[in-house]
Biopython code that builds the backbone (N, CA, C, O; Angstrom):
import numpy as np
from Bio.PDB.StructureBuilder import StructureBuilder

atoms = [
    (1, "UNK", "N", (72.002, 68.947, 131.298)),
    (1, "UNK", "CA", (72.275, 70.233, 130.686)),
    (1, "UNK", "C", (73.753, 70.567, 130.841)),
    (1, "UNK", "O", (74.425, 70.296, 131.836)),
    (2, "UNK", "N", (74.281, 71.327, 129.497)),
    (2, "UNK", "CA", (75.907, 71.438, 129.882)),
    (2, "UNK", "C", (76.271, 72.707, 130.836)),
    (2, "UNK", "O", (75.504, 73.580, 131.241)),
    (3, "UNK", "N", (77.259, 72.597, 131.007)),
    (3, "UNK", "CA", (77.407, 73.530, 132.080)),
    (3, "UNK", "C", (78.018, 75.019, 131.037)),
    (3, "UNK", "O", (78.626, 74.922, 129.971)),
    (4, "UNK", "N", (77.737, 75.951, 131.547)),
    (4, "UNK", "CA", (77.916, 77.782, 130.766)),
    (4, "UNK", "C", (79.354, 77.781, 130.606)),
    (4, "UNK", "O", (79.868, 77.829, 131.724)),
    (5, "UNK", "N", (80.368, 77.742, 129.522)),
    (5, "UNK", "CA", (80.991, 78.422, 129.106)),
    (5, "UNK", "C", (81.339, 79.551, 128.788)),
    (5, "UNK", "O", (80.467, 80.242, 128.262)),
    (6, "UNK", "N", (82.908, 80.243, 129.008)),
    (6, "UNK", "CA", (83.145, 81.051, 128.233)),
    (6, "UNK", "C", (84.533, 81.206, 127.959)),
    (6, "UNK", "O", (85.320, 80.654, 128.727)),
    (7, "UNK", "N", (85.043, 81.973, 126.834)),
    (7, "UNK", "CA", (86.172, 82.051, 126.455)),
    (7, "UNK", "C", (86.884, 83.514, 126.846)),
    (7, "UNK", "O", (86.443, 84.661, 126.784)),
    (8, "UNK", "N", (88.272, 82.938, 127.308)),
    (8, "UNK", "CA", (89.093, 83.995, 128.091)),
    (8, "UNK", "C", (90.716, 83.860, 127.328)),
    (8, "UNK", "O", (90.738, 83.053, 126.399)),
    (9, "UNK", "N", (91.698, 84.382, 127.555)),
    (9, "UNK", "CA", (92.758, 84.495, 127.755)),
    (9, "UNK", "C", (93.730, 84.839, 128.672)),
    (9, "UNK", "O", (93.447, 85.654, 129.550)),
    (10, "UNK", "N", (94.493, 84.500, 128.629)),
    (10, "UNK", "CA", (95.361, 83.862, 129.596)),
    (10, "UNK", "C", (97.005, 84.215, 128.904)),
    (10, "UNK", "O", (97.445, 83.722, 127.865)),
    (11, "UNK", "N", (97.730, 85.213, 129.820)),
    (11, "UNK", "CA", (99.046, 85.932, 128.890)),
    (11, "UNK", "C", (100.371, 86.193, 130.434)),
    (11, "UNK", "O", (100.458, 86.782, 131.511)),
    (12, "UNK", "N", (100.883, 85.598, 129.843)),
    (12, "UNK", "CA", (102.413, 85.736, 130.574)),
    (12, "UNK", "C", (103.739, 86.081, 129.650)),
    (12, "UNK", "O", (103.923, 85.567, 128.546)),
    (13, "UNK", "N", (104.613, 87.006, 130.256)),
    (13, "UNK", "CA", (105.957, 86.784, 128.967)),
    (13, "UNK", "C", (106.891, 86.954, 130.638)),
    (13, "UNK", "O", (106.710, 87.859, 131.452)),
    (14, "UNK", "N", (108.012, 85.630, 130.788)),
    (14, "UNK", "CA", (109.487, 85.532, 131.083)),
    (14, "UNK", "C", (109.855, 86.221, 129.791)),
    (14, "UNK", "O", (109.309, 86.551, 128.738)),
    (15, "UNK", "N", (111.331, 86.297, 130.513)),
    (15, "UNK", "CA", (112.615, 87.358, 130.078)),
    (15, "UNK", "C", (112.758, 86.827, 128.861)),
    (15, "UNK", "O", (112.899, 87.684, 127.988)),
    (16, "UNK", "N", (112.776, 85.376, 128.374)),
    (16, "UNK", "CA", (113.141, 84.553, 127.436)),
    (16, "UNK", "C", (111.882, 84.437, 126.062)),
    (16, "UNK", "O", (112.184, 84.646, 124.887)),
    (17, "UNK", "N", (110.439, 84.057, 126.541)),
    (17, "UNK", "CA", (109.331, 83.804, 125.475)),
    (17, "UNK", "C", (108.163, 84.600, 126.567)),
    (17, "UNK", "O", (108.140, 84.855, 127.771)),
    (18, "UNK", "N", (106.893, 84.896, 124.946)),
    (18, "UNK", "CA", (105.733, 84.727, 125.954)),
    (18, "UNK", "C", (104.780, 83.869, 125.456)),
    (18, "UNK", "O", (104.771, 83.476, 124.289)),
    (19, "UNK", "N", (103.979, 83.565, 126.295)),
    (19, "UNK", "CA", (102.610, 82.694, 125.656)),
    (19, "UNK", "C", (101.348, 83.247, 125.637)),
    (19, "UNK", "O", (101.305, 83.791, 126.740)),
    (20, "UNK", "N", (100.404, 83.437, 125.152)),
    (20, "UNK", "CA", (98.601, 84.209, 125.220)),
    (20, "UNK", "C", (98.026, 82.498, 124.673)),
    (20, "UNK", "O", (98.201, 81.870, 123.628)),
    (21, "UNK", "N", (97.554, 82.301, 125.498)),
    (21, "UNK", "CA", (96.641, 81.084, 125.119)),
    (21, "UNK", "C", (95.155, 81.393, 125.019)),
    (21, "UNK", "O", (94.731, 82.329, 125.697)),
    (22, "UNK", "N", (94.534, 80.883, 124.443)),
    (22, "UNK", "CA", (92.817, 80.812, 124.521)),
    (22, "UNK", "C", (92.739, 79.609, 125.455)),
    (22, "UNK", "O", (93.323, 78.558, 125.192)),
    (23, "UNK", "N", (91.745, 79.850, 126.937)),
    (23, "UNK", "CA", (90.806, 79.161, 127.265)),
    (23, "UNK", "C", (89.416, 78.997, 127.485)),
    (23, "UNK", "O", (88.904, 80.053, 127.857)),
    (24, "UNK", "N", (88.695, 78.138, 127.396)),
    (24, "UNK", "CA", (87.282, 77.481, 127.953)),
    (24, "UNK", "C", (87.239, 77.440, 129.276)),
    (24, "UNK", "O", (88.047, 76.687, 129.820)),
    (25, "UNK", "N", (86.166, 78.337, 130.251)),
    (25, "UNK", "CA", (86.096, 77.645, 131.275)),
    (25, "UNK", "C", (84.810, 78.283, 131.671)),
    (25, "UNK", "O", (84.218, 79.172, 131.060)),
    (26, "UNK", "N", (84.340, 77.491, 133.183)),
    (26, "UNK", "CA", (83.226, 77.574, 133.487)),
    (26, "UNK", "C", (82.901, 79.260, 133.705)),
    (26, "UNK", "O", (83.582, 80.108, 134.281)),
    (27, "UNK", "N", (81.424, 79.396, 132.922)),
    (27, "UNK", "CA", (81.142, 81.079, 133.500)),
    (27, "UNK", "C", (81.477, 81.737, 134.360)),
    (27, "UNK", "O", (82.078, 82.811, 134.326)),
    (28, "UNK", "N", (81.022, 80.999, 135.424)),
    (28, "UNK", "CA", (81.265, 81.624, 136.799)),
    (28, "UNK", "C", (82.969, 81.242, 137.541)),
    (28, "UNK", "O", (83.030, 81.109, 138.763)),
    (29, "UNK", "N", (84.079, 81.116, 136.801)),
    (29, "UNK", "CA", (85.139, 80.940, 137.023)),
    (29, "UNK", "C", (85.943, 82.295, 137.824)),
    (29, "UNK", "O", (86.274, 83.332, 137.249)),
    (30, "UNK", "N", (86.116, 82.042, 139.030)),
    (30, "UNK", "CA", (87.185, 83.447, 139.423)),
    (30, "UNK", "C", (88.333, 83.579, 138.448)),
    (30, "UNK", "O", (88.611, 82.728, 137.603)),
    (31, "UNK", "N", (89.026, 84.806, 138.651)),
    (31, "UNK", "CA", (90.518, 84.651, 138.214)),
    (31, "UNK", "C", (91.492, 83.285, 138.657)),
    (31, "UNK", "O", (92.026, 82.556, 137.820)),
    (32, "UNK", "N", (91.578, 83.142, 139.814)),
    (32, "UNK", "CA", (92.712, 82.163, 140.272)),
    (32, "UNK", "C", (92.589, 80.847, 139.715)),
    (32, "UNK", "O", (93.433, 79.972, 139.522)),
    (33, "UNK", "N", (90.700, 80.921, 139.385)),
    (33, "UNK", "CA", (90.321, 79.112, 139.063)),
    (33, "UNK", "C", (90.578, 78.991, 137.738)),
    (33, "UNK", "O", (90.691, 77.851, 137.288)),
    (34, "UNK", "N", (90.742, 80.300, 136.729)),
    (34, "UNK", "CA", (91.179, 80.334, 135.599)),
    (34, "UNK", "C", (92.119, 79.960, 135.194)),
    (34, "UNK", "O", (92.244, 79.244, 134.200)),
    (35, "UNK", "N", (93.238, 80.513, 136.118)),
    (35, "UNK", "CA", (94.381, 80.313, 136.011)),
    (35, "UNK", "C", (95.134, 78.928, 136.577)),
    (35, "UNK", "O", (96.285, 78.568, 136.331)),
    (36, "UNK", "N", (94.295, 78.371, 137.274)),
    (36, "UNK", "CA", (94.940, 76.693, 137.578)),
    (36, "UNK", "C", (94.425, 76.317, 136.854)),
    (36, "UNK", "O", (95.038, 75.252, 136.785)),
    (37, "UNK", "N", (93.260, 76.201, 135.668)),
    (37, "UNK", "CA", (92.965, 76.008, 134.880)),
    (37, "UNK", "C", (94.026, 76.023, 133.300)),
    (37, "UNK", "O", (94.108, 75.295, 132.311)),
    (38, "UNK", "N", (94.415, 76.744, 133.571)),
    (38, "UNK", "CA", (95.362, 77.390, 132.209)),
    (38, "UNK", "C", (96.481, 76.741, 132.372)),
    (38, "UNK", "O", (97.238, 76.950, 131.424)),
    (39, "UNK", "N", (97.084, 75.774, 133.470)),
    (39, "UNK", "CA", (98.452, 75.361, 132.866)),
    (39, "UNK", "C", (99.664, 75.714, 132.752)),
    (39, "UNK", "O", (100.580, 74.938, 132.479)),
    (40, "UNK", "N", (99.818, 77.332, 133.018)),
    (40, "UNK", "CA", (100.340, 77.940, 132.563)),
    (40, "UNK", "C", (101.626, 77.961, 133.810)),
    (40, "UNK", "O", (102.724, 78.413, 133.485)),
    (41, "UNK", "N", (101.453, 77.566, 134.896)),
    (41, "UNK", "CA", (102.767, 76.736, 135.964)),
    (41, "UNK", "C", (103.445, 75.530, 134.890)),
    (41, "UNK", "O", (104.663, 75.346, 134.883)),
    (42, "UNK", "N", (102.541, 74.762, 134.019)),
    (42, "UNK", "CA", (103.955, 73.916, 133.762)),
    (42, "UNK", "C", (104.612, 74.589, 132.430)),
    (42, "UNK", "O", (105.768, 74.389, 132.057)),
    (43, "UNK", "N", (103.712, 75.376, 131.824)),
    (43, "UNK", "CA", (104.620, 76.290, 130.995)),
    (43, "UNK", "C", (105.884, 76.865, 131.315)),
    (43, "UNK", "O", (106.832, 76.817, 130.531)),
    (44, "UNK", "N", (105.950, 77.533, 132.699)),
    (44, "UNK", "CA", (106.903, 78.391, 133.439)),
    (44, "UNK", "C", (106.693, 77.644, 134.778)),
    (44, "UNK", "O", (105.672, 77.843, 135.436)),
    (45, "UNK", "N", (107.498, 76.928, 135.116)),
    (45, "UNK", "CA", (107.583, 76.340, 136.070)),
    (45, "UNK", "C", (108.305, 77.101, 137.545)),
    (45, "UNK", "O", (108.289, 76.511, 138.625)),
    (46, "UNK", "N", (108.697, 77.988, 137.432)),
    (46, "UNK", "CA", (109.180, 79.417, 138.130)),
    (46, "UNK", "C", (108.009, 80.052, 138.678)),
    (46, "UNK", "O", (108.110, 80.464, 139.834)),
    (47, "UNK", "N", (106.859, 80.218, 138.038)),
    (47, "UNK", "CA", (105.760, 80.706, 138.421)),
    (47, "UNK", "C", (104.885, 80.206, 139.777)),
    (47, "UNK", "O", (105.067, 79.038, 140.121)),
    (48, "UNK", "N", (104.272, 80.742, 140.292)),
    (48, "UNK", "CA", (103.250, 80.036, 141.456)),
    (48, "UNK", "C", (101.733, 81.433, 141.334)),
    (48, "UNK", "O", (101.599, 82.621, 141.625)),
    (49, "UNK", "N", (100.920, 80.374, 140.757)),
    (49, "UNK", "CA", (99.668, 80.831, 140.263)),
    (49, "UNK", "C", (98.867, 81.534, 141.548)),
    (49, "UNK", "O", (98.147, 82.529, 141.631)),
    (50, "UNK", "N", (99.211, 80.806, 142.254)),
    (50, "UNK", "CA", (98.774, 81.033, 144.040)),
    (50, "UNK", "C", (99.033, 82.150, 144.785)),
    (50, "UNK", "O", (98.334, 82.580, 145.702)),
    (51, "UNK", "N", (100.731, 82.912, 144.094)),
    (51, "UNK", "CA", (100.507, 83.957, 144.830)),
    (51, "UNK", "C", (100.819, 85.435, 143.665)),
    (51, "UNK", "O", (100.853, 86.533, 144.219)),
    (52, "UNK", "N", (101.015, 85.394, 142.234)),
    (52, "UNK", "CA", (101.570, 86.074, 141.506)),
    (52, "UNK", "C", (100.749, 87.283, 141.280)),
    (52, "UNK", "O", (99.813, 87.222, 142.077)),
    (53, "UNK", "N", (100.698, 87.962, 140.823)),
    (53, "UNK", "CA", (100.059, 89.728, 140.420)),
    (53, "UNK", "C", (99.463, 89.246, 139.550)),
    (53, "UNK", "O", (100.055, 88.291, 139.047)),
    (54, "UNK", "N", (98.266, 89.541, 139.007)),
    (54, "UNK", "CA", (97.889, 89.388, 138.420)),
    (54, "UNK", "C", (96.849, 90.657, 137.813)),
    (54, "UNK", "O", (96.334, 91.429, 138.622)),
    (55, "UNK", "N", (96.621, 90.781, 136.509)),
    (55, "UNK", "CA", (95.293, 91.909, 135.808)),
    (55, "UNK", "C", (94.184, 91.461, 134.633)),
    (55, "UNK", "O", (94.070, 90.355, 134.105)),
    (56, "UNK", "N", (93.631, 92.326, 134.463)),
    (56, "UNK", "CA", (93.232, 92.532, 133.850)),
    (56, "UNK", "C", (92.789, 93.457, 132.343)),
    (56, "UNK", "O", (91.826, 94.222, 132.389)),
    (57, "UNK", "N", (93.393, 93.330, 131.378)),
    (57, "UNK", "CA", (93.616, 94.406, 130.456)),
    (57, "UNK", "C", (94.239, 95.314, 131.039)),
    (57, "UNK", "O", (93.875, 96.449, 130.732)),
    (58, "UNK", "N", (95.238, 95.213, 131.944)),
    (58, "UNK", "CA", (96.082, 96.172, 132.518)),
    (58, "UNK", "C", (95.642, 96.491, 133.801)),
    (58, "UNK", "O", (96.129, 97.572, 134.131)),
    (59, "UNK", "N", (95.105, 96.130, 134.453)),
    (59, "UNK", "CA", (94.162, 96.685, 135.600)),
    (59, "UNK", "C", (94.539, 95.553, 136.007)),
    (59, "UNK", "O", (94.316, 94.462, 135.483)),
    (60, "UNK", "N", (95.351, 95.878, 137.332)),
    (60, "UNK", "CA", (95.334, 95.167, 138.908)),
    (60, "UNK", "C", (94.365, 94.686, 139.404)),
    (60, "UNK", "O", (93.489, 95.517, 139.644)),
    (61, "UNK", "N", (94.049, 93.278, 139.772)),
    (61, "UNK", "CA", (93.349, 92.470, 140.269)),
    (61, "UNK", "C", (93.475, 91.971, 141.403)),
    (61, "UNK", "O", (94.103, 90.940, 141.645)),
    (62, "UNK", "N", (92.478, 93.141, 142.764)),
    (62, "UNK", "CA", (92.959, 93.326, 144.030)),
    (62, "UNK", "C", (92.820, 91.571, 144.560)),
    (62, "UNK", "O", (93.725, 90.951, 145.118)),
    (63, "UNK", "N", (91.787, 91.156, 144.296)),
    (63, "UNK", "CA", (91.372, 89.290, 145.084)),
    (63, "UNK", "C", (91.147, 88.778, 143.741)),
    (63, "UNK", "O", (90.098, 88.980, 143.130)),
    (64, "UNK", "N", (92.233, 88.047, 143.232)),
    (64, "UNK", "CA", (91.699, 87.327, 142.517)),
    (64, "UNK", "C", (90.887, 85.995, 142.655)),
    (64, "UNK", "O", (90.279, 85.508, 141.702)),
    (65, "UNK", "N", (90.917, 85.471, 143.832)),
    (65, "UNK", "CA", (90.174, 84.675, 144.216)),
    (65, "UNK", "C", (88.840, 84.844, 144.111)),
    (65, "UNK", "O", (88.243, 83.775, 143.983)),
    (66, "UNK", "N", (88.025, 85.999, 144.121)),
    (66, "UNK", "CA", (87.162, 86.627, 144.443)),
    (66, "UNK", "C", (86.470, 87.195, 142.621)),
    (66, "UNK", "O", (85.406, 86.782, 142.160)),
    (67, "UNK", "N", (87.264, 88.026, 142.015)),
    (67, "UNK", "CA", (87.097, 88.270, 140.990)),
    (67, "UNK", "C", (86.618, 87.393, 139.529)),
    (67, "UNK", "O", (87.464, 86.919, 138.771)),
    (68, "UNK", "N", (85.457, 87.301, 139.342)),
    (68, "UNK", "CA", (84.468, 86.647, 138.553)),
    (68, "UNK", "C", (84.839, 86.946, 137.111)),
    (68, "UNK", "O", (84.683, 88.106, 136.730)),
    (69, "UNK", "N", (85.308, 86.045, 136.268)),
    (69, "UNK", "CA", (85.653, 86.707, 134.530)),
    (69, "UNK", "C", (83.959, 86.769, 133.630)),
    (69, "UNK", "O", (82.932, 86.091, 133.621)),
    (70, "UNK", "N", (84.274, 87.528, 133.221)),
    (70, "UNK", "CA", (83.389, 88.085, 131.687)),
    (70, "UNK", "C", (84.405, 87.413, 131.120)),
    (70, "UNK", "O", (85.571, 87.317, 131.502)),
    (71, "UNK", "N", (83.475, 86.615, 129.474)),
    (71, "UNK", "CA", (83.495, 86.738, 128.418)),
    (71, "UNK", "C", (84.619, 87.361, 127.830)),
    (71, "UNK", "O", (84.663, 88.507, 128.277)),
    (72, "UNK", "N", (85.744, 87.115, 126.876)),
    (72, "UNK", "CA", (86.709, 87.812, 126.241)),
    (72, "UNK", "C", (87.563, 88.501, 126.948)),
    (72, "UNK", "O", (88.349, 89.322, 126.476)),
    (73, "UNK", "N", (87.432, 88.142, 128.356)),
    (73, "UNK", "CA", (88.732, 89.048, 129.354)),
    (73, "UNK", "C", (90.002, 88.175, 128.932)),
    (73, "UNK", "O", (90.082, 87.012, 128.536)),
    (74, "UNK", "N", (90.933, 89.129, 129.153)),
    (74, "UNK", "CA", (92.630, 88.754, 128.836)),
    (74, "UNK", "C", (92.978, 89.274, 130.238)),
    (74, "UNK", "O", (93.003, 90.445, 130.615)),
    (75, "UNK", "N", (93.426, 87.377, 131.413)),
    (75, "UNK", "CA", (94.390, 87.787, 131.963)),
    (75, "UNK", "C", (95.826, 87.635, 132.033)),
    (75, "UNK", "O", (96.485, 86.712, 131.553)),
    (76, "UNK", "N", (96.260, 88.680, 132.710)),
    (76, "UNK", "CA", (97.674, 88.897, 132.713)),
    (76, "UNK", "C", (98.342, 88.612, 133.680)),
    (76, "UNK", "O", (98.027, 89.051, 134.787)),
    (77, "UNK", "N", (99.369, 87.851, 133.514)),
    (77, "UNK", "CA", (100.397, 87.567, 134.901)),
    (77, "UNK", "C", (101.888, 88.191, 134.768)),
    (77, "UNK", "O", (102.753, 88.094, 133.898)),
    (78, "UNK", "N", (101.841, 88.629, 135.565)),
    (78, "UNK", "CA", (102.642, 89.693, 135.882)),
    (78, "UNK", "C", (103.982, 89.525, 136.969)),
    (78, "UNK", "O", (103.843, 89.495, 138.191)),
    (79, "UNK", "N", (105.263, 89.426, 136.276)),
    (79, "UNK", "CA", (106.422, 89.676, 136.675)),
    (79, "UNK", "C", (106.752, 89.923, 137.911)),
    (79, "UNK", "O", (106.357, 91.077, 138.076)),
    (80, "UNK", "N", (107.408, 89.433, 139.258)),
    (80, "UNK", "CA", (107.687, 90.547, 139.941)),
    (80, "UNK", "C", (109.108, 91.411, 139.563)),
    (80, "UNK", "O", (110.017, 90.893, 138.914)),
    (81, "UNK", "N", (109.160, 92.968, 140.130)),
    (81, "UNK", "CA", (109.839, 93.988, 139.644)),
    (81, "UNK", "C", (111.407, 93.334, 140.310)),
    (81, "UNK", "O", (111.477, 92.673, 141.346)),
    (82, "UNK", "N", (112.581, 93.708, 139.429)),
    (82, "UNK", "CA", (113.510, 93.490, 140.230)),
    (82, "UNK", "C", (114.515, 94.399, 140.842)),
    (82, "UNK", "O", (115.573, 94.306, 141.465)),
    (83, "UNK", "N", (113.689, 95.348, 140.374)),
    (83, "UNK", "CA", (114.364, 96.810, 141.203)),
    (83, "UNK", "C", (112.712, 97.546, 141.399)),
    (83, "UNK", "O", (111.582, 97.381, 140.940)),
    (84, "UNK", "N", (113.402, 98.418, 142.362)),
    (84, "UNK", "CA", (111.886, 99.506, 142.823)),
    (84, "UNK", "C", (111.980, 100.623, 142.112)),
    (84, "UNK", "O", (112.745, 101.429, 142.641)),
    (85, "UNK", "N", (111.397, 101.067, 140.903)),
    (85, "UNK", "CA", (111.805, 102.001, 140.053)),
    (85, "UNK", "C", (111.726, 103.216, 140.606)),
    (85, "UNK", "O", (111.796, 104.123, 139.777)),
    (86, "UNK", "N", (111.559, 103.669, 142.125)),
    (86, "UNK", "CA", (111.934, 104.921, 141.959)),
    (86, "UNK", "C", (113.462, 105.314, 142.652)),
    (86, "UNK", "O", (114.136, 106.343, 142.684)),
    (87, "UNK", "N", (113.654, 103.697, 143.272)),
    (87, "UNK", "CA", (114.905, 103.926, 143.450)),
    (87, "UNK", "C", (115.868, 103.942, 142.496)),
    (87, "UNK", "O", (116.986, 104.453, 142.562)),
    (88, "UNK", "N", (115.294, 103.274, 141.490)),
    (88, "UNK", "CA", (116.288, 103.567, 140.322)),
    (88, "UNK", "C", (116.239, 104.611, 139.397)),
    (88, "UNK", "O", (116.949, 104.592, 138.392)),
    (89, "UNK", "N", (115.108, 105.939, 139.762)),
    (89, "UNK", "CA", (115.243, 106.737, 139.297)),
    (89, "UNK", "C", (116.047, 107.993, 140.172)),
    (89, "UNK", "O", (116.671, 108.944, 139.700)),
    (90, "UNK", "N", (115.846, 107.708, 141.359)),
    (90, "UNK", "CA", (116.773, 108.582, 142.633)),
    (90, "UNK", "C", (118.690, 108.008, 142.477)),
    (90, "UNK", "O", (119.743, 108.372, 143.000)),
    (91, "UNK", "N", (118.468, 107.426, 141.913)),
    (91, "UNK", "CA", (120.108, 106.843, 141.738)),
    (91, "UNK", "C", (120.545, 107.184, 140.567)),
    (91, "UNK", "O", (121.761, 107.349, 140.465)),
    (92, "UNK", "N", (119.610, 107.402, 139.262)),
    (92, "UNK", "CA", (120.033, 108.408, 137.930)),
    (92, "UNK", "C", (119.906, 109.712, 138.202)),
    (92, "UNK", "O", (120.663, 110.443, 137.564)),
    (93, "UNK", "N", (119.178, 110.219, 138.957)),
    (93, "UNK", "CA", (119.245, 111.535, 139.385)),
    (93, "UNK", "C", (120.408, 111.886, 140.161)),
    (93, "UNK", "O", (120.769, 113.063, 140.184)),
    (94, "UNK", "N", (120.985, 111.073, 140.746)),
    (94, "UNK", "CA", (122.287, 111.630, 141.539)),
    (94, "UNK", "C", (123.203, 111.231, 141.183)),
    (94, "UNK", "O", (124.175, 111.850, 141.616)),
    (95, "UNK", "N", (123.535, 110.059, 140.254)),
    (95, "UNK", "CA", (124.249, 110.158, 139.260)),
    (95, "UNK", "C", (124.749, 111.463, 138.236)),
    (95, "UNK", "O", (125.878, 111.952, 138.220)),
    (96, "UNK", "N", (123.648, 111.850, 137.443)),
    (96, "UNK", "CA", (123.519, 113.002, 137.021)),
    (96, "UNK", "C", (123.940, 114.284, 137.415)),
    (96, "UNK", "O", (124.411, 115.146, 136.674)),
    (97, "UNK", "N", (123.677, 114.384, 139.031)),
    (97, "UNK", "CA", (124.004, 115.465, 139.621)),
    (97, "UNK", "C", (125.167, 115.173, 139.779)),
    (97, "UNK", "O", (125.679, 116.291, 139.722)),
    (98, "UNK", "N", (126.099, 114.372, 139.962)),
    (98, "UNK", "CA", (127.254, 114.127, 140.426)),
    (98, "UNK", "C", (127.911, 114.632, 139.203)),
    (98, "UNK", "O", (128.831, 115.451, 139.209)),
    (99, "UNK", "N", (127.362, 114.075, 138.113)),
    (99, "UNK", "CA", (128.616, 114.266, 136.527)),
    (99, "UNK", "C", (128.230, 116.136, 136.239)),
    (99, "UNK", "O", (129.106, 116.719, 135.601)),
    (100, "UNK", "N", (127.105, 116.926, 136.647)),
    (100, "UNK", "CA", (127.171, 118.579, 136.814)),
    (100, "UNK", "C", (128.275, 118.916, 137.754)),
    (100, "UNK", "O", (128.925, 119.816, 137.222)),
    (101, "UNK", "N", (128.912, 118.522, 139.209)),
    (101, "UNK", "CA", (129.472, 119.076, 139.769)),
    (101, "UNK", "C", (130.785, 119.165, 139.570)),
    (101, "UNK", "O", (131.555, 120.111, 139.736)),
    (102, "UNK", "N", (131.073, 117.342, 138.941)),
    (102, "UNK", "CA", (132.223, 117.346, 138.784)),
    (102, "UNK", "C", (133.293, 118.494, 138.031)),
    (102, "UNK", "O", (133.111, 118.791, 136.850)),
    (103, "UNK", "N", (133.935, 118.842, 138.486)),
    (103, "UNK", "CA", (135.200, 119.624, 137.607)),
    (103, "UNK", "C", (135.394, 118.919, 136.640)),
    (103, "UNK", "O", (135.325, 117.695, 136.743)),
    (104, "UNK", "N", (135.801, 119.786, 134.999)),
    (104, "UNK", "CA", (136.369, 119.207, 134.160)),
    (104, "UNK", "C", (136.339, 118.845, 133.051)),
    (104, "UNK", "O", (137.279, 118.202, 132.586)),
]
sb = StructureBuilder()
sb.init_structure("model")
sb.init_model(0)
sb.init_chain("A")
sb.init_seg("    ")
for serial, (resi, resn, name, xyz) in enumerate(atoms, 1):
    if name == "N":
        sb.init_residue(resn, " ", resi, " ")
    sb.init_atom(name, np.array(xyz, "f"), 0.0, 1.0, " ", f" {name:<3s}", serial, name[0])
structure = sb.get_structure()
């Protein structure tokens, strides 16, 4: 008997391209087994599947090890940030305040 399929996706974008691939894989596939599945390290060879962020239709995927795909899920791998955006919003804010005080 064959073993249960199902079809998922699989989506990354670097600074440069992105890729959304369709894959096949076993039903009972976690996220992580999906994703060594997918290839998608020699696509982006920068990447490490092992430890990256990863979601789901936008939704954070606390263990992906752990996390079981449905049918038609799109996952997402996810960037790390290269600034902490609220420090970069506390640094336009005082920016800002600086160009009010100035004289002139």
């Amino acid at each position: 008997m064959a073993e249960a399929v199902i079809q998922i996706e699989v989506a990354y974008a670097s600074v440069q391209r992105q890729v959304l691939m369709t894959l096949y894989v076993p039903a009972d596939s976690s996220v992580r087994q999906a994703l060594a599945l997918s290839g998608m390290d020699r696509e982006f060879p920068e990447l490490d599947l092992t430890q990256c962020a990863v979601g789901i239709f936008g939704k954070v995927v606390a263990d992906p090890s752990t996390r079981v795909l449905e049918a038609g899920e799109r996952i997402e791998i996810y960037r790390p940030l290269l600034a902490d955006p609220m420090e970069i919003r506390r640094l336009r804010a005082a920016k800002a305040r600086e160009k009010r005080t100035m004289p002139g």
